[in-house]
N, C-alpha and C positions, 0 to 999 in steps of 0.2 A: 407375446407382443414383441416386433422388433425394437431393436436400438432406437432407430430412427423415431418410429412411432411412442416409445417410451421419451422421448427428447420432448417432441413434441405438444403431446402431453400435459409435460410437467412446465413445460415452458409457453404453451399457448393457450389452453386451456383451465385456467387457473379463474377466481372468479367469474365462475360458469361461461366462462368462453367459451367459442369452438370455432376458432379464426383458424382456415390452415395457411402453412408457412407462405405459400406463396401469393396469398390475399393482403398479406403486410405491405401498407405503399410504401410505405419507407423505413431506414434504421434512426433516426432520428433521436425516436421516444427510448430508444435505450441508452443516447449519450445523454438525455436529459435526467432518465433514472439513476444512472451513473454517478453524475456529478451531482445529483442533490443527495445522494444517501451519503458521498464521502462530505460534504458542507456542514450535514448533520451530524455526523462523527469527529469532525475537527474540533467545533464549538464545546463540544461533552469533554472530549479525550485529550485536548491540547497539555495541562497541565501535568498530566501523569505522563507523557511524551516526553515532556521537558522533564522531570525527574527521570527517568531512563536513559533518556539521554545523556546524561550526567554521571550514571554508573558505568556506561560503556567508554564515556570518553577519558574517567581519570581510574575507572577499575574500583571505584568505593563500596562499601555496601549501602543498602536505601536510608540507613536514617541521616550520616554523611551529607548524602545529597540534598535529604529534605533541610537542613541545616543550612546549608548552604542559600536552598532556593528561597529562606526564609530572614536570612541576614539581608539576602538584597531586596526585599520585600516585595511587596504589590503590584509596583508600578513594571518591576522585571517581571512579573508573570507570565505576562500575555505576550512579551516582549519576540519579535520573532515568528507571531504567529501568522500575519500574511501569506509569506512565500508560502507555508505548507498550506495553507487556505487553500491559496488561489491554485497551487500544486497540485494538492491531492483531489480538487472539484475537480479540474482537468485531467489530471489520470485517472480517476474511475470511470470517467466519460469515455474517456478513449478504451480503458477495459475493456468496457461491459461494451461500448458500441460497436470498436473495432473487431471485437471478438465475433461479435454477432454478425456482423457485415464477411467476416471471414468463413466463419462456418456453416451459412448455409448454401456457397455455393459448394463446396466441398460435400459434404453432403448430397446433394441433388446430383455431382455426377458418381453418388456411390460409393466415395472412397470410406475407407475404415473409420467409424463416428470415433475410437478413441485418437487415431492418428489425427483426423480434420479435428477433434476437439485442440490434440496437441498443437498441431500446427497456427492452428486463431489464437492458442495462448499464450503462443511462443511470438507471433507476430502482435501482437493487443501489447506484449511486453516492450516492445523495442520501439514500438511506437511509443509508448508512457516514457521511457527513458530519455526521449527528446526532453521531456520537461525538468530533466533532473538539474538545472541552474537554479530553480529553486530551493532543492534538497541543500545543494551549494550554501545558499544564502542562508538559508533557514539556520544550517551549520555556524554560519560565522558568526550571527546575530544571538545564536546562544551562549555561541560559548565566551568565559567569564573575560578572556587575555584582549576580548574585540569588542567590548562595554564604550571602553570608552573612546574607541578607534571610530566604529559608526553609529550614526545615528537612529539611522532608520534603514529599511529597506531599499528605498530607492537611493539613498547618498550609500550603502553599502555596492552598490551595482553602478553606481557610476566611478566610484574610485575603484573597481577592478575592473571596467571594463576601460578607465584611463590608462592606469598603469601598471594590469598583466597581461590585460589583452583575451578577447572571446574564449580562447581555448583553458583559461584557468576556471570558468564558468564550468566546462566537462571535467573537471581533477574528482578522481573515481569511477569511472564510465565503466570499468569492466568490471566490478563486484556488481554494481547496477543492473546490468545488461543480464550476469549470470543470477543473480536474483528475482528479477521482473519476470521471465520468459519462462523459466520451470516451475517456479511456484502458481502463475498466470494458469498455465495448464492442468496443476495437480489439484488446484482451486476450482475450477472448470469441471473438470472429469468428477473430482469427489465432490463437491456439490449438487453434477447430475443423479449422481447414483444415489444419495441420498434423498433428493426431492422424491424420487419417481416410488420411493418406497415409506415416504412419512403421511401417515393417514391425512385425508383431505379434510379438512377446517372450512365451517362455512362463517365462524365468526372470527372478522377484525382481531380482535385483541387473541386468542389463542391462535390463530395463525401467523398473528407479528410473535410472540412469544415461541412458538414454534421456529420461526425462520430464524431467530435471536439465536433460538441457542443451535441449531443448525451451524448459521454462520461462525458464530462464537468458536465451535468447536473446532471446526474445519482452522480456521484464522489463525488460532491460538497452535494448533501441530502446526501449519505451514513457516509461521514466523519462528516458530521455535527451532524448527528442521534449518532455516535460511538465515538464523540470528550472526553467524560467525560472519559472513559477509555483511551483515550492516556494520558491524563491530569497526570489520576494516575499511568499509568504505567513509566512516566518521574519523577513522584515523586520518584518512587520504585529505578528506576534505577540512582537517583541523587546520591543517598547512594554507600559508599566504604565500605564491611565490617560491622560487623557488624548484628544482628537479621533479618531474613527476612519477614518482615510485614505482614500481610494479605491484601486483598484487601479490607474488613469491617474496617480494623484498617484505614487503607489508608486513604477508602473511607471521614469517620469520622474526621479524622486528619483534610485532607486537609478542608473541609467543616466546620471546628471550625475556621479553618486559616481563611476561606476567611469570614468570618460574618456571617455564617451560612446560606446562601444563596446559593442554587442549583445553579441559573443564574451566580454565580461568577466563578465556571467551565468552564465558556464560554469566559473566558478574552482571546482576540486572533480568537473568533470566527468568526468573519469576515475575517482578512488576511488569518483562516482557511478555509473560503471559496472560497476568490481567488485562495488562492493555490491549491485549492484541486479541483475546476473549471479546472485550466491551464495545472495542472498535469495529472487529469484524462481526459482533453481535448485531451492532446501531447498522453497520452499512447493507447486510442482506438482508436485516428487517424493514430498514428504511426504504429499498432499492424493490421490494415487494411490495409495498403499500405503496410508491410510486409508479410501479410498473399496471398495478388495479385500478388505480387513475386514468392513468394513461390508454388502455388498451377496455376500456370499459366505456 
C-alpha cells in the first residue's frame, strides 16, 4: 500500500468509513476537532501547567513550587487560565485544520507525503503562532511580581497595549516560530506512522485508550526534545518593557544563570513530561472521538 493510500486510510476510514479525500466538502470539521480536543485538555491540565511553569521561570524543583502555588491559595489557581483557553481552542484548530487544508493539495499534485506532511506542519505552525499574545498574557498573569499589578485578562491587555504598544504583545516570536513549525511536522509525520500500524478498534473506549496513549507518547518526546525553547521564550516573556532580547542573548543569559550547565534547562522536565503525556493524551484522544462524530 502506498503512502498516500496508508494516509488515507488511517485518516478517512476510521469508524467504518470509506469517504475518499476528495468527497470531503469542506475542512471545517477539522478546526472544530481541533479546538474542542485542546478545550478538553486546558480544563484537565491547567493546574499542573501552572506548577511547570513555575519550575521553568525561577529554576526550583516541584515541591518549591507546589509551596508556593499553595500559600496563594484557590483563588490563584485558575488564575490566568483564559488566555491559554481561548489560545490553545484556537491553535489546535488552526493545527489540525490548517494542516489538513495544506496537505492535501500537496499531495494530489504528488509531491513527497513526508515533505507535504512537512510543509502543512511547518505552515499549521506559524499560522498558531499568530496567537501567541495570549501565551504573552497568560505569562504575565502567572507570574507572582504581576499579582498585584493586573487584575484580570483584559485590564492586563489594555495597560500593555496603552503603554508598550502592539509589538510587546510579540516579546518571544522566534523561540515560538522555531517551536511551533518543527514539532507541528514531527507531530504530523510520527503520528501517521503510528496510526496506520496500531490495530483497528471497533470499541469507543479502547480506541480512545489507544489514541491516549498514542498521543501521550508522541506529545510527551516532542515537548521534551523542544522544552529548552519554552524555557526561553518564558524568560523573554517574564519581561514588562523594556529591549527585546535575542534569543542568543537569551540563550546565553539564562545558561550563565543556571551554572552553565545545558541539563539545568531541564528543571521541571519531568512534571514536563507528565503534563505533556496527559495533555497530549486528552488532545488526540479527544480530537478522535470528535473527529467519529463529526465525519460519521
Amino acid at each position: 500500500m502506498s503512502e498516500r493510500q496508508l494516509l488515507e486510510r488511517s485518516c478517512l476510514n476510521e469508524g467504518n468509513m470509506s469517504v475518499p479525500v476528495n468527497a470531503l466538502p469542506q475542512h471545517w470539521k477539522e478546526y472544530v476537532c481541533g479546538g474542542g480536543s485542546a478545550f478538553c485538555n486546558i480544563l484537565i491540565t491547567y493546574p499542573l501547567n501552572k506548577l511547570i511553569f513555575r519550575q521553568m521561570m525561577h529554576g526550583v524543583e516541584a515541591t518549591f513550587a507546589l509551596n508556593q502555588l499553595q500559600k496563594e491559595g484557590m483563588g490563584f489557581l485558575y488564575r490566568g487560565m483564559l488566555p491559554p483557553l481561548l489560545q490553545r481552542s484556537m491553535s489546535m484548530s488552526l493545527m489540525f485544520g490548517v494542516y489538513d487544508e495544506c496537505l492535501h493539495p500537496l499531495l494530489d499534485e504528488k509531491v513527497n507525503p513526508y515533505i507535504a506532511k512537512s510543509v502543512a506542519g511547518v505552515v499549521a505552525g506559524c499560522f498558531e503562532a499568530t496567537l501567541m499574545p495570549f501565551e504573552r498574557l497568560q505569562t504575565l498573569l502567572i507570574h507572582p511580581k504581576y499579582h498585584k499589578k493586573f487584575k484580570n485578562t483584559a485590564h492586563a491587555t489594555s495597560h500593555i497595549a496603552r503603554y508598550y504598544g502592539i509589538k510587546e504583545f510579540y516579546r518571544g516570536m522566534v523561540p515560538i516560530l522555531l517551536r511551533n513549525g518543527p514539532s507541528n511536522a514531527l507531530f504530523f509525520i510520527i503520528r501517521d506512522e503510528v496510526r496506520v500500524r496500531m490495530p483497528k478498534q471497533e470499541n469507543l473506549l479502547y480506541d480512545s485508550v489507544q489514541n491516549f496513549i498514542a498521543g501521550a507518547s508522541i506529545g510527551a518526546f516532542l515537548s521534551t526534545l523542544f522544552y529548552p525553547l519554552n524555557v526561553i521564550k518564558i524568560a523573554m516573556q517574564c519581561e514588562l518593557g523594556g529591549p527585546h532580547r535575542t534569543l542568543i542573548h537569551e540563550y546565553n543569559y539564562i545558561l550563565q544563570k543556571r551554572g552553565s550547565k545545558f541539563r539545568n534547562f531541564y528543571h521541571g522536565g519531568l512534571l514536563n513530561i507528565s503534563r505533556a503525556f496527559l495533555s497530549w493524551g486528552v488532545i488526540n484522544a479527544s480530537y478522535e472521538v470528535f473527529r467519529k462524530f463529526l465525519y460519521t
